[in-house]
Backbone bond lengths (Angstrom), bond angles and torsions (degrees), N, CA, C in turn:
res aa  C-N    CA-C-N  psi(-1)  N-CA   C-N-CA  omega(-1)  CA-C   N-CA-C  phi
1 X - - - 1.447 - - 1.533 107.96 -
2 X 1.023 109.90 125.71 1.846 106.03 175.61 1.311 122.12 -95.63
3 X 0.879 128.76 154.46 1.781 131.85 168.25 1.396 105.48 -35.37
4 X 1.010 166.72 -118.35 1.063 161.78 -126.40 1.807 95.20 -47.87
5 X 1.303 122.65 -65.54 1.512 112.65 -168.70 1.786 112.51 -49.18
6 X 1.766 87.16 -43.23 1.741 79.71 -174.75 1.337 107.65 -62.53
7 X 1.343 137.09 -37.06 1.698 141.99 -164.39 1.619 102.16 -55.45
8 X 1.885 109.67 -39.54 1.324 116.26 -171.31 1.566 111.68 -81.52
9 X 1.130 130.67 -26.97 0.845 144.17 107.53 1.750 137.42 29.77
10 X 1.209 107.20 -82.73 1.518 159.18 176.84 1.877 86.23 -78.08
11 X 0.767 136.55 -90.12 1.711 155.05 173.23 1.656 96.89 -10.38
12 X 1.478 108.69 -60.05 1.113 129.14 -159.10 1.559 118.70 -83.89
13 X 0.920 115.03 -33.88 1.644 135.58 162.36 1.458 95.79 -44.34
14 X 1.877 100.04 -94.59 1.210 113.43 174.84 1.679 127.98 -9.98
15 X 1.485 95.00 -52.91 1.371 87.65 -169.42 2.252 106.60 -96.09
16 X 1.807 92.50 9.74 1.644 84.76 160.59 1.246 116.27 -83.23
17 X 1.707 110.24 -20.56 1.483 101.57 -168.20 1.878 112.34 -82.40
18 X 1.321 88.76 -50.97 1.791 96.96 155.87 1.490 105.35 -18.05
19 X 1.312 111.16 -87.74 1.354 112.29 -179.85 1.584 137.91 -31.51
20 X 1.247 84.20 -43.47 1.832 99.49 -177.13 1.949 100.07 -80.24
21 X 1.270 95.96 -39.48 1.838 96.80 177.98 1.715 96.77 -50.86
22 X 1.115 99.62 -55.02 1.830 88.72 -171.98 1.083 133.75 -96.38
23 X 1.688 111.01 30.04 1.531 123.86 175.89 1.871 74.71 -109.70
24 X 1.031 128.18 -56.00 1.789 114.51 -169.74 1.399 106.63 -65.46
25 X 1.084 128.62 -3.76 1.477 99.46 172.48 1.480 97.32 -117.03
26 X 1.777 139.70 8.24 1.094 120.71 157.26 1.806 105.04 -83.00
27 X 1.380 106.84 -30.86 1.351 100.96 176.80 1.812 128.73 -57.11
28 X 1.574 96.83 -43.21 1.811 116.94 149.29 1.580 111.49 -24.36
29 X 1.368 84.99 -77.07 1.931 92.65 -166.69 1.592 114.63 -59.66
30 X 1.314 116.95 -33.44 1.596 129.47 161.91 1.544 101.23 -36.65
31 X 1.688 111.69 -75.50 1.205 113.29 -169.41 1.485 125.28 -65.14
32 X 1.191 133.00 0.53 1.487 153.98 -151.59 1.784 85.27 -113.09
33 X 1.600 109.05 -62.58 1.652 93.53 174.30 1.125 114.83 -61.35
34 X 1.420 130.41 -57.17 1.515 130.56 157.99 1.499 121.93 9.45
35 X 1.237 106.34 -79.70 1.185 129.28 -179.68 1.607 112.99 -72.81
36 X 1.111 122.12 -26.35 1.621 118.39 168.33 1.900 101.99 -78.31
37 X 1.112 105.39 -39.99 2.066 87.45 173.33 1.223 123.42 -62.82
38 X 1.960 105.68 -39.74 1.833 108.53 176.77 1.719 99.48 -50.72
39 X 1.219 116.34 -72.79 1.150 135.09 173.11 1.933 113.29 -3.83
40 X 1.468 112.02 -62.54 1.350 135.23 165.10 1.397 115.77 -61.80
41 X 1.514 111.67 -28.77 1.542 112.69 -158.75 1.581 87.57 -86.02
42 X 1.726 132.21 -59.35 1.583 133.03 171.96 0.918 129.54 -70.14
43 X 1.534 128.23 11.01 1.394 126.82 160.80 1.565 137.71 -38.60
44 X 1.622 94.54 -46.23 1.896 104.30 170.80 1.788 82.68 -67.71
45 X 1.293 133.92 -64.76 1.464 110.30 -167.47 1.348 138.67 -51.16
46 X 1.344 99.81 -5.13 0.996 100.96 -156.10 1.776 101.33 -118.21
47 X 1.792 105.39 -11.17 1.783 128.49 172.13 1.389 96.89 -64.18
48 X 1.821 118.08 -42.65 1.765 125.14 -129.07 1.981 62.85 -95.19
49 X 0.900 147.17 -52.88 1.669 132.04 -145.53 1.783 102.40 110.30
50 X 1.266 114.01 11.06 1.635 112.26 -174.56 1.816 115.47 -89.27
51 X 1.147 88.56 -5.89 1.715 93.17 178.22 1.329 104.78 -163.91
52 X 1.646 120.99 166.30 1.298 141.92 -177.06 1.288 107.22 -143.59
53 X 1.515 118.75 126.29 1.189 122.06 170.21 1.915 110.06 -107.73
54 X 1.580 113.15 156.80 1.079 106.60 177.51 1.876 93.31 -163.84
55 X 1.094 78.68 132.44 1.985 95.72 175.57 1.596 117.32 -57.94
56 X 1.022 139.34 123.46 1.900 128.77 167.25 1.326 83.11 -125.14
57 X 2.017 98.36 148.58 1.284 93.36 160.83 1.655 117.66 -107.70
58 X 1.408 102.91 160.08 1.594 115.28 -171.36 1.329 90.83 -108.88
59 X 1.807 99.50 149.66 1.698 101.53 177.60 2.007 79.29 -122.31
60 X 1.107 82.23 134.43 2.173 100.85 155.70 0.761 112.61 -106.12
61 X 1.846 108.07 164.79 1.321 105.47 -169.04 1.961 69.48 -142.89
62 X 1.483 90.86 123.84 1.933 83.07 171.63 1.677 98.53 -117.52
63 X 1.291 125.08 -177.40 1.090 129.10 150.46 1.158 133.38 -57.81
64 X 1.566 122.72 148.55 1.854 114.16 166.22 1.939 106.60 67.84
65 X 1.828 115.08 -4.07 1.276 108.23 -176.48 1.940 94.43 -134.69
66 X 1.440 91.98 154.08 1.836 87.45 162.75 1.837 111.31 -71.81
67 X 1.245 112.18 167.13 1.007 121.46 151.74 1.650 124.00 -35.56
68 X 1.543 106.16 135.48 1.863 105.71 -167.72 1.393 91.45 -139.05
69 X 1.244 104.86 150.19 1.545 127.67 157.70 1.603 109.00 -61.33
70 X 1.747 125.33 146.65 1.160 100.55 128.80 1.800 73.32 -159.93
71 X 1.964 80.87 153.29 1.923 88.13 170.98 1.392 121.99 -60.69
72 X 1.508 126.58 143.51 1.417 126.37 158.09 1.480 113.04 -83.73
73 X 1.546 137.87 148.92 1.229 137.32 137.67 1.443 131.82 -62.88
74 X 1.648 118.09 95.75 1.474 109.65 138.62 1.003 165.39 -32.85
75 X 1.463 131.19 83.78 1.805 115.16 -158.23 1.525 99.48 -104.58
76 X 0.590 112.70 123.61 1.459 131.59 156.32 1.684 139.50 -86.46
77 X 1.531 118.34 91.63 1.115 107.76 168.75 1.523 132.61 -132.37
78 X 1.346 109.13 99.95 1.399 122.09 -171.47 1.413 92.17 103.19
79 X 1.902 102.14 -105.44 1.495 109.38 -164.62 1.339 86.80 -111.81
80 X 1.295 139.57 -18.07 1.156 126.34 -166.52 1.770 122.39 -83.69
81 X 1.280 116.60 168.35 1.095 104.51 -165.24 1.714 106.16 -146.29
82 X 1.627 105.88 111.03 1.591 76.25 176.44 1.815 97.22 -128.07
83 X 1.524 105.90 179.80 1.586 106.95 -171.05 1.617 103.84 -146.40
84 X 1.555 88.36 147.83 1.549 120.86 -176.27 1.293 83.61 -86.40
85 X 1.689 129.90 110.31 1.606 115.96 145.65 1.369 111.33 -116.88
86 X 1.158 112.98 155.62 1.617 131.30 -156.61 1.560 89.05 -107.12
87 X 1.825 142.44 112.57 0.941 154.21 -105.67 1.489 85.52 -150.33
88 X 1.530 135.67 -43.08 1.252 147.96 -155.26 1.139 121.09 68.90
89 X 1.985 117.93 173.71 1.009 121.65 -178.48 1.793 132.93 -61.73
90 X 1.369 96.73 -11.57 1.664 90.29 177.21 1.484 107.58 -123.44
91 X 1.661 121.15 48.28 1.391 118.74 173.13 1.455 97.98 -107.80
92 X 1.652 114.94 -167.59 1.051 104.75 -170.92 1.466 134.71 -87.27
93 X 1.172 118.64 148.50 1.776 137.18 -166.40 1.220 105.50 94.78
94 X 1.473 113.20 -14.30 1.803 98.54 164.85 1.324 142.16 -58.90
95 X 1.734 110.23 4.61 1.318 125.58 -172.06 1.309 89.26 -78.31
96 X 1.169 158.99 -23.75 1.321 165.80 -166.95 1.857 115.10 -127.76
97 X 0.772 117.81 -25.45 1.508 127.04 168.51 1.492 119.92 -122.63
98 X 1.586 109.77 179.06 1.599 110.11 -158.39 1.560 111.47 -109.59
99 X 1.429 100.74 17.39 1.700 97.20 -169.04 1.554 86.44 176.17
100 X 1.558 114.02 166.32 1.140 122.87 140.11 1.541 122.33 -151.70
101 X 1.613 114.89 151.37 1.982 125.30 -179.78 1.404 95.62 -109.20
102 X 1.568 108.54 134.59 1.433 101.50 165.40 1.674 103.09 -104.09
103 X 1.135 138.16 172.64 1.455 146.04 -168.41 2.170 76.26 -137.41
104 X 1.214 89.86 127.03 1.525 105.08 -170.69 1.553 99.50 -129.12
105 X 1.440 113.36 161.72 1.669 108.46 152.23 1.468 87.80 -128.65
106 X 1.320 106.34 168.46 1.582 133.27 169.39 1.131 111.78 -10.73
107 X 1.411 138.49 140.66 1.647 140.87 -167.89 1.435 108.97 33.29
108 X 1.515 125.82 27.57 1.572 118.97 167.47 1.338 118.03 86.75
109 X 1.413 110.31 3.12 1.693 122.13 -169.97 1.004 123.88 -122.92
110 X 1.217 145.24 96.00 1.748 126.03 35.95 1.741 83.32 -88.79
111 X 1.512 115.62 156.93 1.440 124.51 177.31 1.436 98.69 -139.29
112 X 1.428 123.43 145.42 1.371 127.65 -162.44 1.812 95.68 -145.64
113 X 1.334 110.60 136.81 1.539 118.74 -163.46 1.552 93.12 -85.66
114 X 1.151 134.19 148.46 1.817 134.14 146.19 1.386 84.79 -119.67
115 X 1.536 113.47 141.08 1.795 120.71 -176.22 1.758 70.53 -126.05
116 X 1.841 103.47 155.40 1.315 111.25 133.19 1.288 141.74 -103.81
117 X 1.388 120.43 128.00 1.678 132.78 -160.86 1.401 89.40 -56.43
118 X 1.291 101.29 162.60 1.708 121.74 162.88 1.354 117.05 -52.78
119 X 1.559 107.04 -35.13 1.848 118.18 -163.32 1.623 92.36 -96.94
120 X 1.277 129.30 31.79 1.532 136.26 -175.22 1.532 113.79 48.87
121 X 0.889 131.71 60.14 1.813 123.50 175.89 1.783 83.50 -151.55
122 X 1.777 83.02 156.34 0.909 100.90 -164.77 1.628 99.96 -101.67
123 X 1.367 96.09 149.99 2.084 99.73 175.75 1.255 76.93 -139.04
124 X 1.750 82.49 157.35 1.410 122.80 158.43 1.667 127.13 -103.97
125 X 1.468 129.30 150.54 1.199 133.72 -150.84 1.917 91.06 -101.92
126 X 1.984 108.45 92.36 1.572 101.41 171.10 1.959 116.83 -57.57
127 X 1.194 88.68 -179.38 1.694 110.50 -159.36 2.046 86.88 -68.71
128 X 1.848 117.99 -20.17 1.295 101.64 -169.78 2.021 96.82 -112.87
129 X 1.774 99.38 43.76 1.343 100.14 159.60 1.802 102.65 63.41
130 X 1.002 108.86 -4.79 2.189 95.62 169.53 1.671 94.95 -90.25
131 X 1.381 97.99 170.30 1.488 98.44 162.56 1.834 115.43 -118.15
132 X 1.241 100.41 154.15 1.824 109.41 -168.75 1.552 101.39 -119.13
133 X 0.976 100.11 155.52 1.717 98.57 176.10 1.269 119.76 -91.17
134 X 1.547 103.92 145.49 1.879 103.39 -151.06 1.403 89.53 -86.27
135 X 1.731 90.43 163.15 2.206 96.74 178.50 1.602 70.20 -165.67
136 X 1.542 91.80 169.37 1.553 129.54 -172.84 1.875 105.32 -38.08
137 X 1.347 85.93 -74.28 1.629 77.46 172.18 0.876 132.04 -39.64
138 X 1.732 117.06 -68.10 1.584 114.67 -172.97 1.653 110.97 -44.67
139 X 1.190 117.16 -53.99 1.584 121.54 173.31 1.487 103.43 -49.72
140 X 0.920 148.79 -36.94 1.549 130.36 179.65 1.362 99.75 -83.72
141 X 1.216 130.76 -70.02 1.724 125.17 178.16 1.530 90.12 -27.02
142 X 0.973 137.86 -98.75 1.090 132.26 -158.50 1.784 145.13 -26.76
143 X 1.502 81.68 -47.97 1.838 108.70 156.31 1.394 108.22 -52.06
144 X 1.519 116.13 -51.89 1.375 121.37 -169.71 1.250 116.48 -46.05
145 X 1.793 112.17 -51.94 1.256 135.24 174.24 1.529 117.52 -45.66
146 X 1.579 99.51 -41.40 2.003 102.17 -173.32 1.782 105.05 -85.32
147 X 1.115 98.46 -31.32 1.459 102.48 -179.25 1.587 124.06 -144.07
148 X 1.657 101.24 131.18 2.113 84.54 -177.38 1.130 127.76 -72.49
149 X 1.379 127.49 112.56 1.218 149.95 158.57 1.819 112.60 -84.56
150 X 1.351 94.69 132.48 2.095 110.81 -172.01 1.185 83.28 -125.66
């Protein structure tokens, strides 16, 4: 390999990590709104005593980037427990979208994909594998499913 290839090389790296730095922190700020609508969407659940939310933080590890922070969501209901984790930009359905949150319950079961679209909104992955764009409901149906909520 000669100096010039390795330098190009060197050029090229650089500017993967560049890249990947600023697909994780648009993917970040995605999930930051994310989490301010769930947030809005369980509020009466969370007025009535039917749920608890609480922030953890998750560290990723993506490709082409160092290791990043970003918070997970806690839901809490009763004993049960399910979580918003932020999966990053190169897990799965990101071959087509810019990020992805899974909505999990306890040991990962039942787990439900939210990808983010290209045009920034968030969808969810239906039962026939397309994705739909998430709104209040679908996010509560869904919660319902990981954890019982009355």
């Amino acid at each position: 390999m000669s100096f010039r290839d390795l330098e190009n090389f060197e050029k090229k790296l650089q500017k993967d990590i560049e890249s990947g730095k600023a697909q994780t922190k648009e993917y970040a700020n995605n999930v930051d709104k994310l989490y301010a609508e769930v947030r809005q969407w369980v509020k009466p659940l969370e007025k009535s005593g039917k749920l608890k939310l609480n922030q953890v933080d998750e560290t990723l590890s993506e490709l082409d980037v160092t290791d990043y922070h970003l918070n997970a969501l806690e839901l809490i209901a009763g004993k049960k427990l399910a979580f918003l984790n932020p999966k990053g930009v190169s897990a799965k359905a990101s071959i087509t979208h810019k990020g992805v949150v899974n909505l999990e319950g306890e040991g990962g079961s039942p787990s439900f994909t939210i990808a983010l679209a290209p045009n920034g909104t968030w969808k969810v992955e239906s039962e026939k594998s397309q994705f739909e764009e998430l709104n209040e409901q679908q996010f509560t149906a869904l919660l319902k499913k990981v954890v019982p909520i009355k």
